[in-house]
C-alpha positions in Angstrom: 201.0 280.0 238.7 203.6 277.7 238.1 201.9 274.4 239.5 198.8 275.2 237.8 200.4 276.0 234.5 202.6 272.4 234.9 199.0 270.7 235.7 197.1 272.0 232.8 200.4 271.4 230.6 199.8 267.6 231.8 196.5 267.5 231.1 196.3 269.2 227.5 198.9 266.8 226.6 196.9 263.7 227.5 193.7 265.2 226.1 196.1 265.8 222.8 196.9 262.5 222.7 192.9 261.8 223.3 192.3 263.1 220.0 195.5 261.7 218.0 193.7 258.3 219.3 190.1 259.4 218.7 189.3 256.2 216.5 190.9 253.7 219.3 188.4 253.3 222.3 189.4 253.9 225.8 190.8 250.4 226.9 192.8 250.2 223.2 194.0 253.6 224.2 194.6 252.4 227.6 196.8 249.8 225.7 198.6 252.1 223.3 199.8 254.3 226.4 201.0 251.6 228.5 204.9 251.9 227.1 207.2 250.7 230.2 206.6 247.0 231.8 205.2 244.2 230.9 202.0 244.3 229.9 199.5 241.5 228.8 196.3 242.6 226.0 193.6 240.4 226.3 192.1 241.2 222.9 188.5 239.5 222.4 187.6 237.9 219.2 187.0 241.0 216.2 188.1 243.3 219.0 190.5 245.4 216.7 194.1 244.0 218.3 195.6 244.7 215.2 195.2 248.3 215.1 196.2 248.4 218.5 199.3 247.1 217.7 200.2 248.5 215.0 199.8 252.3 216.7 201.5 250.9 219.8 204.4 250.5 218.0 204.1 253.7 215.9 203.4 255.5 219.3 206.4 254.1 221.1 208.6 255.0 217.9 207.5 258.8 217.8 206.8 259.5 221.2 207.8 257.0 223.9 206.3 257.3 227.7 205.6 261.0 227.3 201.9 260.2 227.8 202.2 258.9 231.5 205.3 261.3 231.9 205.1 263.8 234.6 208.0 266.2 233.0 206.8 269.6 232.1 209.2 271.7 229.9 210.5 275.0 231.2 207.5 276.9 228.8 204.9 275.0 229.6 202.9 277.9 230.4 203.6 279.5 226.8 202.6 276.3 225.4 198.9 276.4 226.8 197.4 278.6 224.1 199.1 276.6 221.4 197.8 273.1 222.8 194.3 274.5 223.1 194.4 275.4 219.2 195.4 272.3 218.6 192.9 270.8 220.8 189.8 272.7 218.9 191.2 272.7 215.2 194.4 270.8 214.9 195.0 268.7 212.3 196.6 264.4 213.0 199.9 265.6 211.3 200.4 269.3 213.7 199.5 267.4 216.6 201.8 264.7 216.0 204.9 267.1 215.4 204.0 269.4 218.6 203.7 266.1 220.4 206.9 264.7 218.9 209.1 267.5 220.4 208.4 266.2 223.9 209.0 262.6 223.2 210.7 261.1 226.0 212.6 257.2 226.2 210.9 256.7 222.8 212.5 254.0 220.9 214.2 253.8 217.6 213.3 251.4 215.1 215.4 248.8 215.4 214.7 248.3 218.9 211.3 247.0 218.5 210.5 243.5 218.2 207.1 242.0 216.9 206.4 238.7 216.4 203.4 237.3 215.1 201.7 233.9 213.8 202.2 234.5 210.2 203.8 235.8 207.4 200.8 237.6 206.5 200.2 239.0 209.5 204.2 240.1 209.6 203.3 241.6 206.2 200.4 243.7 207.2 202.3 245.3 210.1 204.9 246.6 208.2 202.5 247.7 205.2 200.4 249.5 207.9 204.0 250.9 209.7 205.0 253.0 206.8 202.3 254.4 206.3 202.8 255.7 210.0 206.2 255.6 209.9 207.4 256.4 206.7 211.7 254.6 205.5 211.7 254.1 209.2 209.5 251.3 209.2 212.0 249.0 207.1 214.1 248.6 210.4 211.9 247.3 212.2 212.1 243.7 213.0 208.6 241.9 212.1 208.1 238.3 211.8 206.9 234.9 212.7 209.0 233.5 215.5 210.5 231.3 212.6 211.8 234.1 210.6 212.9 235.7 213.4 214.6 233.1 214.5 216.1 232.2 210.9 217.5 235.7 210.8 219.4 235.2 214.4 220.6 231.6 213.2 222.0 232.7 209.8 224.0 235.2 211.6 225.3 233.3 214.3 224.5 229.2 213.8 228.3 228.6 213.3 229.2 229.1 217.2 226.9 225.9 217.4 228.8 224.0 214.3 226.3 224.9 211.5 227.2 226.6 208.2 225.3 229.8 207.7 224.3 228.7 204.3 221.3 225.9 206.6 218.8 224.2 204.9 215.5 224.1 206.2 213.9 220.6 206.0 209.7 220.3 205.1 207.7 217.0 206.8 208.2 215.3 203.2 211.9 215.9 203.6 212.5 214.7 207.4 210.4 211.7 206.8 212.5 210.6 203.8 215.2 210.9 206.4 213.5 208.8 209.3 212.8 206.5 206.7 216.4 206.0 205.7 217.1 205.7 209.5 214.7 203.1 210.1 215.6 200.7 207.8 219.6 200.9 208.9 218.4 200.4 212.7 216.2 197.8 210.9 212.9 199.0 213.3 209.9 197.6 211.6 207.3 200.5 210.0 204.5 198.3 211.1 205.3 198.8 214.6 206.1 202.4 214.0 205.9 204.7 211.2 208.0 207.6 210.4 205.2 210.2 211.2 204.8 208.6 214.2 208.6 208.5 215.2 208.6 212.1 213.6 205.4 213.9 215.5 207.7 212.5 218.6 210.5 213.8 217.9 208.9 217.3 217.4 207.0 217.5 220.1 209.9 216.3 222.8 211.6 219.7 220.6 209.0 221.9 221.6 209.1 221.2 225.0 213.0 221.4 225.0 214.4 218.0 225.1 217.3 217.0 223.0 217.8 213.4 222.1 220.2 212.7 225.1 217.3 213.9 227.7 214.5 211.9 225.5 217.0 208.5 226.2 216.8 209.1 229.9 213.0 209.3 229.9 212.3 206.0 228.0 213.8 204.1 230.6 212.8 200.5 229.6 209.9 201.4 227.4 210.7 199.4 224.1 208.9 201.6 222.1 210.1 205.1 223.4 213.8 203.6 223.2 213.5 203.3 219.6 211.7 206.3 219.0 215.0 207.5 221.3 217.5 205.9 218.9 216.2 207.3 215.8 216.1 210.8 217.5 219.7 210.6 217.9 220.5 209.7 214.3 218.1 212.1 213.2 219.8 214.6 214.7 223.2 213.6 213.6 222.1 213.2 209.9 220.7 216.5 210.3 223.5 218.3 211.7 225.7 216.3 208.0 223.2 217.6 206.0 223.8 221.1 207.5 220.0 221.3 207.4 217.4 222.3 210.5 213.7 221.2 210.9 211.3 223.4 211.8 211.3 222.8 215.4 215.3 223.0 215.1 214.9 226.8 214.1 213.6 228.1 217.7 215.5 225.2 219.6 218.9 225.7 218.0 217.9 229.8 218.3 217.8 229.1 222.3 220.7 226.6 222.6 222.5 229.7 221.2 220.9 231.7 223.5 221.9 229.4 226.5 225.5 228.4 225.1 226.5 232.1 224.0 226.2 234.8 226.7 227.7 237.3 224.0 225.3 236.5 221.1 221.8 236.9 224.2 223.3 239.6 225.2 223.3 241.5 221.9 219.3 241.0 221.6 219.1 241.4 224.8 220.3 245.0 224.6 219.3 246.0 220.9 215.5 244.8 222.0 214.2 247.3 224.4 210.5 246.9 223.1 208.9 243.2 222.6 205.5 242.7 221.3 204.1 239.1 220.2 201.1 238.5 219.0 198.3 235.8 219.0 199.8 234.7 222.6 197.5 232.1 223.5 198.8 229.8 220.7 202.6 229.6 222.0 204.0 226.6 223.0 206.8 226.3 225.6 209.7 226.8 223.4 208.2 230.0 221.7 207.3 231.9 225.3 211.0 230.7 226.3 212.5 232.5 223.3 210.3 236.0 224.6 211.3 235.6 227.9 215.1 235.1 227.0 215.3 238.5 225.2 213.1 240.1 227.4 215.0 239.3 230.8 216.7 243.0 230.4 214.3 245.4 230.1 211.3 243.8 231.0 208.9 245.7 228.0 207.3 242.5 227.2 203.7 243.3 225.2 201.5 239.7 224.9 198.5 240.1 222.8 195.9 237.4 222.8 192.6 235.8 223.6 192.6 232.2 226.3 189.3 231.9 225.1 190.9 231.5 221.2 193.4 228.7 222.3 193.2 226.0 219.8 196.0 224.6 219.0 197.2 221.9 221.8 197.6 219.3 219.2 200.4 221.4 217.7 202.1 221.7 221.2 200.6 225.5 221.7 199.7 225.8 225.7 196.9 228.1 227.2 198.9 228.0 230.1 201.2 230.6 228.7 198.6 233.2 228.5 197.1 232.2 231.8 200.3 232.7 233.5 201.7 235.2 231.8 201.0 237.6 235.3 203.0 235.0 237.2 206.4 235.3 234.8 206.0 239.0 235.2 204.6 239.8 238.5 203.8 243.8 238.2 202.1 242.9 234.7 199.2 245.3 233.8 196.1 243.5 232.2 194.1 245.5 229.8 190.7 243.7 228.1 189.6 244.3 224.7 185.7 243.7 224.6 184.2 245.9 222.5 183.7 243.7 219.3 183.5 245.6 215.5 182.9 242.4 213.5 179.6 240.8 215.1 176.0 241.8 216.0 175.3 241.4 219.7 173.6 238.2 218.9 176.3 236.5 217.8 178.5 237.4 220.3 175.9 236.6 223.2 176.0 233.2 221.7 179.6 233.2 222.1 179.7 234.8 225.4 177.2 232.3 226.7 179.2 229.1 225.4 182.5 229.6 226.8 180.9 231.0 230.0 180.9 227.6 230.6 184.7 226.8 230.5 186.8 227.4 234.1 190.0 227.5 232.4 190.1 231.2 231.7 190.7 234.5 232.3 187.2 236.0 231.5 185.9 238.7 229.5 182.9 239.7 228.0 182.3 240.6 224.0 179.7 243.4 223.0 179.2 245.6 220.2 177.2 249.1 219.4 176.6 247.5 216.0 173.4 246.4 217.3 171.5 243.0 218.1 171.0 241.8 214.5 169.3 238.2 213.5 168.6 235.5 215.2 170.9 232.2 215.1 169.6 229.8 212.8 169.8 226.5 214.5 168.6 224.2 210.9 167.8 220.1 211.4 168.3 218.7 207.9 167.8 214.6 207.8 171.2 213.7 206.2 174.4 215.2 205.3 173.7 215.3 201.7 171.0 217.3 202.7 172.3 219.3 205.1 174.5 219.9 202.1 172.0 220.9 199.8 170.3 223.0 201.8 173.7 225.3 202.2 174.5 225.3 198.4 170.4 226.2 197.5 170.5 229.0 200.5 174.0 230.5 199.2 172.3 230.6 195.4 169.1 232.2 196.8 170.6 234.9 198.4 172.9 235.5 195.4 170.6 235.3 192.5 168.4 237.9 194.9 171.3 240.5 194.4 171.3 240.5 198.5 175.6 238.9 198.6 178.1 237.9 196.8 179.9 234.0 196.9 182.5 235.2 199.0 180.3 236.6 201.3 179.5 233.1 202.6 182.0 230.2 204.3 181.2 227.1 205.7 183.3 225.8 208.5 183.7 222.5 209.7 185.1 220.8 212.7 186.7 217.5 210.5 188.2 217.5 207.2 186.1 214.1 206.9 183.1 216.4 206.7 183.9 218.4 203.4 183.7 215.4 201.2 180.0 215.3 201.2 180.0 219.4 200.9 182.5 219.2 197.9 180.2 216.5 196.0 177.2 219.0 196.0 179.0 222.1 195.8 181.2 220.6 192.9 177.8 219.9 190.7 175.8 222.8 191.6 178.0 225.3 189.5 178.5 227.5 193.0 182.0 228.7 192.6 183.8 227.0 195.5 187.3 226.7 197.4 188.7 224.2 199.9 191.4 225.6 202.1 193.8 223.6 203.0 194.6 221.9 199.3 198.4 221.1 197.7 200.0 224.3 198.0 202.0 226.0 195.5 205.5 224.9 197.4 203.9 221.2 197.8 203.5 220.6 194.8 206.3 218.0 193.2 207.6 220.5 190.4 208.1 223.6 193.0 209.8 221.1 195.5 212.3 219.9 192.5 213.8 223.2 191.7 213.8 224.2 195.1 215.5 221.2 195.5 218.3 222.1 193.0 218.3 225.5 194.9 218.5 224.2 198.0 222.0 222.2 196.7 223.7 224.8 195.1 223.4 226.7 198.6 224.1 223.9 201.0 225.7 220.5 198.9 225.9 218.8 202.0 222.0 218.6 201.9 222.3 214.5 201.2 218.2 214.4 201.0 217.4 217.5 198.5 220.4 215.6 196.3 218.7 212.3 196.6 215.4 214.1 195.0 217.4 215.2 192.0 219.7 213.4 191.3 218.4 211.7 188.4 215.3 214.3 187.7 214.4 215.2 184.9 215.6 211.4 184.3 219.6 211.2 183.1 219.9 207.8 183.2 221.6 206.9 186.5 220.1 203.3 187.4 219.5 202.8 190.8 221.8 200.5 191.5 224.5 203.4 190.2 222.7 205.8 193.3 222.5 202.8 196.0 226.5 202.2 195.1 226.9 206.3 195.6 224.6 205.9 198.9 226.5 203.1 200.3 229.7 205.0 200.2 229.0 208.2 200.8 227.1 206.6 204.1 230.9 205.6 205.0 232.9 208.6 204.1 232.1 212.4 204.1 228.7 213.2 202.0 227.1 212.5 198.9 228.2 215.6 197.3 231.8 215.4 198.2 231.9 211.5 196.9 230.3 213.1 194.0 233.6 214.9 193.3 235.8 212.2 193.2 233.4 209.7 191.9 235.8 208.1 189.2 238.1 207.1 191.7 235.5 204.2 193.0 235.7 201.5 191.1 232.3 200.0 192.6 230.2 202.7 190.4 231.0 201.3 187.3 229.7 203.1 183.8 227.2 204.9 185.8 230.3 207.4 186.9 231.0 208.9 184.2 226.6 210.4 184.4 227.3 211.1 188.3 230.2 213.0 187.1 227.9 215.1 184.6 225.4 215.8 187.5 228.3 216.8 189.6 229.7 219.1 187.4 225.9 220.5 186.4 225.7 221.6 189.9 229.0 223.4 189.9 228.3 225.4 186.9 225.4 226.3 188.6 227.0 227.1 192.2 229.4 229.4 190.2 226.7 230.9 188.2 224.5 231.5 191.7 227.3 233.5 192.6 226.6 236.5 191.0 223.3 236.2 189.4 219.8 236.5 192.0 217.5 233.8 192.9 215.0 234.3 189.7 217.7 233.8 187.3 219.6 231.1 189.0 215.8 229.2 188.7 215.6 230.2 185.1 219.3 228.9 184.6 218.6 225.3 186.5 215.0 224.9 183.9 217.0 225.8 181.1 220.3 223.9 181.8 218.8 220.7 183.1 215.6 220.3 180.6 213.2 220.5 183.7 210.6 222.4 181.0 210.9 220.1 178.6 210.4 217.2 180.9 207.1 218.4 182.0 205.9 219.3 178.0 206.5 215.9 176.8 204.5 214.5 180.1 200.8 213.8 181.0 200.1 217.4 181.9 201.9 219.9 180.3 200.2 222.8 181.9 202.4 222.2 184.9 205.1 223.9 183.2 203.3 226.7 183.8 204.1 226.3 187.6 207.9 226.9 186.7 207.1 230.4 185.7 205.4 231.1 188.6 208.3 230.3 190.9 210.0 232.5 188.7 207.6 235.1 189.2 207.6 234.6 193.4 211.0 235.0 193.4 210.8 238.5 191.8 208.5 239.3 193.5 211.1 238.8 196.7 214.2 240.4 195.5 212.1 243.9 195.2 210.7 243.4 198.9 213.9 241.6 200.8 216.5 243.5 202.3 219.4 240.5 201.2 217.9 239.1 198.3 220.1 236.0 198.1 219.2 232.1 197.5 219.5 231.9 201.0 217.5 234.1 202.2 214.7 233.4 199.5 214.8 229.5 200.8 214.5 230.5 204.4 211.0 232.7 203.3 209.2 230.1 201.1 210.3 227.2 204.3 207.7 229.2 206.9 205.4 230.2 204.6 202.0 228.6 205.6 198.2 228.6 204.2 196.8 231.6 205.3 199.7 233.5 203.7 198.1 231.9 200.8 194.3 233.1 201.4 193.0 235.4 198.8 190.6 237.2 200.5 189.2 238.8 197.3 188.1 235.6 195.1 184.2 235.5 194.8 183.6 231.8 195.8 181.8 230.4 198.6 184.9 229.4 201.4 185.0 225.7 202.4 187.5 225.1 205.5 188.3 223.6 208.8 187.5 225.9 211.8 191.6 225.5 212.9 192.2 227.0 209.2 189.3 230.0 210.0 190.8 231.8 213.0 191.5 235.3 212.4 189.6 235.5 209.2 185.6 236.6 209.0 182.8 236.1 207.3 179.1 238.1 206.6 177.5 234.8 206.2 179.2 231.4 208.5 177.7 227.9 208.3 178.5 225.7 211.1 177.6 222.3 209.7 177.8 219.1 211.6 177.0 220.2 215.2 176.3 217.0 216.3 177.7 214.8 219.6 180.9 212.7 218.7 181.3 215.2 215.7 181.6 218.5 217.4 182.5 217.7 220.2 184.5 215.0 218.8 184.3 212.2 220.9 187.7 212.1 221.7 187.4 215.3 223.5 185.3 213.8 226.0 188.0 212.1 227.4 188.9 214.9 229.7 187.6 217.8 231.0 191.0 219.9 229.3 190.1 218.7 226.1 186.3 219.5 226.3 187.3 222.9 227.3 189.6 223.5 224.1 187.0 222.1 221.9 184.9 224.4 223.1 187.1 227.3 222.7 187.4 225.9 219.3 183.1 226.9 219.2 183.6 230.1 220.0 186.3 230.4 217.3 183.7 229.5 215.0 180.5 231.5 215.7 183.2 234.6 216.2 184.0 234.2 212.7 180.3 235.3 211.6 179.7 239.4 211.1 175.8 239.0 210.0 174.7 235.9 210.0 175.2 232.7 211.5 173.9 229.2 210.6 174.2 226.5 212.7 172.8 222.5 211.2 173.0 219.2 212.5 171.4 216.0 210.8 169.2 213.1 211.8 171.9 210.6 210.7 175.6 211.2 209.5 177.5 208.9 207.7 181.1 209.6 209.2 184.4 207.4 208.5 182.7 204.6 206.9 179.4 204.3 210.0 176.1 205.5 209.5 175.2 207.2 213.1 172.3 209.5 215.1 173.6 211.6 216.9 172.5 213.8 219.6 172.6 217.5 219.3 175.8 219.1 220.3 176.0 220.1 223.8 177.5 223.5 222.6 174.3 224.0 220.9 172.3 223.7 223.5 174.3 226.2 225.9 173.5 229.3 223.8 170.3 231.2 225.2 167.2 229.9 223.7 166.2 233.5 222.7 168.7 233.9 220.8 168.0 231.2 218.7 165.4 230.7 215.5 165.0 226.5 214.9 163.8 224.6 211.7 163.4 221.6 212.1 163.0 219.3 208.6 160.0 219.1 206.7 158.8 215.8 206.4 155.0 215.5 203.9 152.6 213.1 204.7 150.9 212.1 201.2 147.3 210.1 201.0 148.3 207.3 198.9 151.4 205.7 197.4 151.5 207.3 194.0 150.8 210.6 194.8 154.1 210.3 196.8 155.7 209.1 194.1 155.0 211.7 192.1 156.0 214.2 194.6 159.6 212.6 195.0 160.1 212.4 190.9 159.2 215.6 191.1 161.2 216.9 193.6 163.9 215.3 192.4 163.7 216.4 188.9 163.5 219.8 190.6 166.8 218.9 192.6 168.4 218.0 189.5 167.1 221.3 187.7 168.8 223.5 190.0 172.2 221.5 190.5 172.8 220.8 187.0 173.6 217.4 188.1 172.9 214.1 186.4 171.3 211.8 188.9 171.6 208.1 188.1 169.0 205.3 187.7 169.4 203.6 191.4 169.8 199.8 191.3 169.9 197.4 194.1 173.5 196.3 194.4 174.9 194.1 197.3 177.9 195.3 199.4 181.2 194.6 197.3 184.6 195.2 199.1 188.3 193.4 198.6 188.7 191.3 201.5 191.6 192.4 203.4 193.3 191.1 206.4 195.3 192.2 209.0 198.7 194.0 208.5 197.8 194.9 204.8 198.9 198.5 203.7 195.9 200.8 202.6 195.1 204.1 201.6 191.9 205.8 201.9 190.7 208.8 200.2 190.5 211.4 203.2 192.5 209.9 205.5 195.6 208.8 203.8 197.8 205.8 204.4 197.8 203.3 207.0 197.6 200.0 208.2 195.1 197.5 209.3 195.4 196.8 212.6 192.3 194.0 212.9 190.0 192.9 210.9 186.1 191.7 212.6 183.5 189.7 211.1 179.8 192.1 210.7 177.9 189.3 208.7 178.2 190.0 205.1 180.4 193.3 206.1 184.0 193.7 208.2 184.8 196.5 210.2 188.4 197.6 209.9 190.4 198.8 213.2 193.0 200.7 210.8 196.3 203.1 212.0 196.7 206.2 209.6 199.8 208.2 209.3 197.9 211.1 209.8 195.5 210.7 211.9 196.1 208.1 214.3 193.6 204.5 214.5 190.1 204.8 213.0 187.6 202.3 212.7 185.9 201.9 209.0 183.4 199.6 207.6 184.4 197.6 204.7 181.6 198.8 202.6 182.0 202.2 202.9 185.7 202.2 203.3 186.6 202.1 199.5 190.1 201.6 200.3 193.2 200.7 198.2 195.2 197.8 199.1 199.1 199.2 198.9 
């Protein structure tokens, strides 16, 4: 009886765990179980990943292995009738404690590690813990690989010569820095530019090459060697400033790693469990990190989608999911397909379009949710219309009761392409909001004060001290700050010549204002001592007149924006653990848009396809789906990038629940050309019956003036409905400043630059330009409306 008891023990206990799990369905559950090894989650787009995750971590907290376990207790055969109670009318919470008396190897909090993408997905997996886990949840370590990573360094950074107290540096603030650099090595900014010289430097950091390594590789190249040269003073000024960039954080956290046995060890040992999230999007620095504190027990969880790989221009590698089996060799693969968000429509679109990529792993999305509508495939004859066709569909379906504004988002493949969007959206009085704008801790006012924080933690942090030092205004000239510069260039630090600054004779009458500064931040430092983050921010407005600065300005409201800080950091002292200045820097450094994304505002969502992954939509326009728009034609430069742009399609129709709406145009006007461009490629690979086409309605009229009066009319209509004032249209000829090669610009979307060349069109000039930000575009002159610098 024995055996048979010990059997049917086995099997009551899976079939109890069955029911625990009765939401999940069998290949999440198949997940959840799969405790001891590595194990990689390929988790299709809407698949539910997150609720796997989050119960994979509860399960392994409460109960361990005991669902593959093969130990029966001693009474298993008392046990039967109890289970099959249980199994008929048991209730979550009585089969979780019956359960939890077998657990076995289960962990305890503190030994689990997640990491995910984003502070808001961090966020969710600890609200959705307690709930599961109850006080046990808060020692849990949860968190981007950044924070993580911060959290390691703070504790640990000064084995590698750091203070604890680091600074974490934004773009603006390691650009300043490359900037100073540049002009001491006296390398001209027309040859390179500091984002250049910068996006270098970072990515040579994500793939684990220090400055000394970068040197060796340039080996003659004239441009690489300087590139080389700044990297190592970067780096050094860095390292004086006691201050990290963000690639620095991960980097610096496996130098430690590599350098300090003792310190791996430790994580090694306290991390027995390791799940990270959104896999597919790690670049070679991040997967190092995993596999670093993983080497010991080997409980590595991945949890991602190859097809969802987007991000290559950031450094992130598909490889890393792709190979994932070949790091850990007796690695189980479980697929997610079954899809919750989208109608079977939709994701037979998607199915069908990366079908066509070789680079990947395969899987196949479907849903019980049923087939729903067709795919709109909409030909408008320009952008504006393609436009207004949108904005007049979005205020159809609202004014018919049938959705609300935030039911609807329109996502585009180039930020170039929401300028003509904005224009009609901005006039039509549909509430509207463009992801991706100046965030909160962009703004000037936020960066000040964090500034003046960021000082009183770390006065070593030459650059934050540069910002303030004579904001709000305190009269310190700058010939006064380039004297200070100069000499704190030579000896040890702004802040410590700050201290002493009446014993250099150079300075002049401008000490005796240094000297005030100086001692402004010192009352502070002392008063930061013992006060938390909120007050030491009220302390620097009131103390340095920061308020009053901003009433007596332009826009006064701004001072608003001080209050707000004020507020965020409240909010952080009741949620952090340490609730220091510190600590409160290091958050608001890795916080990122979608941490910013309200998903409850009722306005019609405007945003780049990159910014859209992971979020979803009833309604999705897809406008733009065009050749040499989407795909770009960059991307059909190789057959690698083709395949990541069109991962990046099935990111987008994914993002659709109901409806999807793809549109493409007879002519574009894009970056200053007017083009016709062929449909896009990814278009044409979804099944033709799946699809429902309009094409433009063009009227044929029997004479002149009854056309006429159709186009008044339909124009006064256009007008009617988009409140918008439509002015009389005169014949003008092309106007544009002439400007020649080597001339600094800027240009509404795409920022600052250079000119490159300049070529004759006959009454126009076409511009070969380099932008910062986005590399060398060409631009008619006409069309351009660009600002000479």
């Amino acid at each position: 009886m024995t055996n048979q008891a010990d059997n049917a023990f086995l099997v009551k206990k899976r079939a109890l765990f069955d029911k625990l799990y009765a939401k999940l369905n069998d290949k999440q559950r198949e997940a959840l179980y799969t405790v001891k090894g590595p194990l990689l989650v390929l988790a299709g787009a809407g698949s539910g990943k997150t609720t796997v995750l989050v119960n994979r971590i509860a399960h392994i907290i409460s109960f361990g292995n005991l669902y593959y376990s093969n130990t029966v207790p001693e009474e298993a055969e008392a046990l039967l009738p109890q289970m099959d109670r249980l199994l008929q009318s048991g209730t979550e919470a009585e089969i979780r404690l019956f359960l939890g008396a077998f657990a076995e190897d289960k962990a305890d909090p503190y030994e689990v590690l997640c990491i995910t993408f984003t502070n808001k997905a961090a966020s969710e997996f600890k609200a959705r813990l307690d709930g599961l886990l109850g006080e046990a949840a808060k020692d849990l370590w949860a968190g981007t690989f950044h924070s993580i990573c911060v959290r390691i360094l703070r504790r640990h950074i000064e084995l590698l010569g750091y203070k604890s107290a680091f600074t974490i540096y934004d773009v603006e603030d390691c650009k300043r820095v490359i900037t100073d650099i540049m002009k001491r090595l006296k390398i001209d900014e027309d040859v390179l530019t500091p984002r250049t010289i910068l996006n270098n430097i970072s990515r040579a950091k994500e793939k684990l090459v220090e400055w000394r390594e970068y040197a060796m590789e340039a080996d003659g190249d004239a441009r690489l060697e300087s590139i080389a040269k700044v990297y190592k003073e970067y780096t050094k000024a860095l390292k004086e400033a006691n201050a990290l960039d963000f690639d620095d954080i991960i980097l610096l956290t496996l130098k430690l790693f590599k350098e300090e046995p003792e310190v791996l060890a430790k994580y090694q040992n306290r991390f027995k469990y390791i799940l990270a999230d959104e896999y597919q999007d790690t670049n070679l620095s991040q997967s190092e990190l995993i596999n670093y504190i993983g080497a010991k027990y080997r409980n590595v969880c991945v949890v991602g989608d190859d097809d969802q790989s987007i991000y290559a221009f950031r450094g992130a590698s598909v490889e890393n999911i792709l190979g994932f089996d070949k790091v850990y060799t007796n690695c189980k693969t479980v697929r997610l397909e079954q899809n919750y968000r989208s109608t079977q429509t939709i994701l037979s679109a998607a199915n069908a379009i990366i079908s066509n990529n070789t680079g990947r792993m395969g899987k196949n999305l479907w849903t019980d949710k049923g087939e729903g509508e067709r795919i709109l495939l909409k030909k408008q004859f320009t952008q504006s219309g393609e436009a207004g066709y949108i904005v007049n569909y979005i205020k159809e379906q609202v004014a018919a009761g049938t959705a609300d504004y935030s039911d609807f988002a329109v996502l585009y493949r180039l930020n170039a392409q929401a300028n003509a969007l904005e224009i009609i959206f901005s006039k039509s009085r549909v509430p509207y909001r463009i992801f991706g704008g100046v965030r909160f801790y962009e703004r000037k006012e936020i960066k000040d004060l964090v500034a003046y924080l960021a000082v009183i933690s770390n006065p070593s942090d030459d650059t934050r001290i540069k910002r303030i030092i004579n904001v709000p205004k305190r009269g310190i000239g700058a010939t006064t700050t380039q004297a200070l510069f100069d000499i704190a260039e030579k000896e040890d630090g702004i802040y410590n010549v700050l201290s002493r600054i009446e014993s250099y004779s150079e300075i002049g009458k401008g000490a005796l204002r240094l000297k005030a500064f100086y001692e402004l931040i010192e009352d502070l430092r002392i008063y930061a001592e013992s006060h938390k983050p909120s007050e030491v921010i009220r302390e620097i407005i009131s103390r340095t007149g920061y308020r009053e600065m901003l009433d007596a300005g332009e826009e006064p409201e701004k001072a608003e924006l001080l209050d707000e800080l004020v507020s965020s950091a409240m909010a952080f002292e009741e949620q952090s653990e340490t609730p220091d200045i510190d600590t409160f820097l290091g958050e608001i450094a890795l916080i990122t848009d979608i941490d910013n994304y309200d998903t409850d505002a009722n306005a019609v969502t405007l945003m780049t396809i990159h910014s859209a992954k992971g979020l979803e939509f009833p309604t999705v326009f897809l406008p733009g789906f065009e050749e040499g728009v989407f795909p770009g034609d960059q991307s059909l430069r190789s057959e690698k990038d083709l395949e990541e742009e069109r991962r990046l399609a099935y990111v987008a129709i994914t993002r659709a629940k109901k409806q999807l709406i793809i549109t493409h145009t007879n002519t574009r006007l894009l970056y200053g050309q007017t083009k016709q461009n062929a449909l896009s490629r990814f278009a044409t690979e979804i099944p033709k019956n799946l699809v429902t086409i309009e094409q433009p309605v063009k009227t044929v009229y029997s004479n002149v003036s009854e056309a006429k009066r159709r186009y008044v009319s339909s124009q006064e209509s256009f007008v009617k409905n988009t409140r918008m004032n439509v002015p009389e249209k005169k014949e003008t000829k092309p106007v544009f400043e002439a400007l020649s090669a080597g001339d600094g610009v800027e240009h509404m979307v795409f920022g600052k630059g250079r000119i490159n060349s300049v070529k004759d069109m006959g009454g126009d000039a076409l511009y070969e330009i380099e932008f910062e930000s986005v590399g060398t575009k060409k631009i008619m002159a006409t069309y351009a409306k660009l600002k000479k610098l």
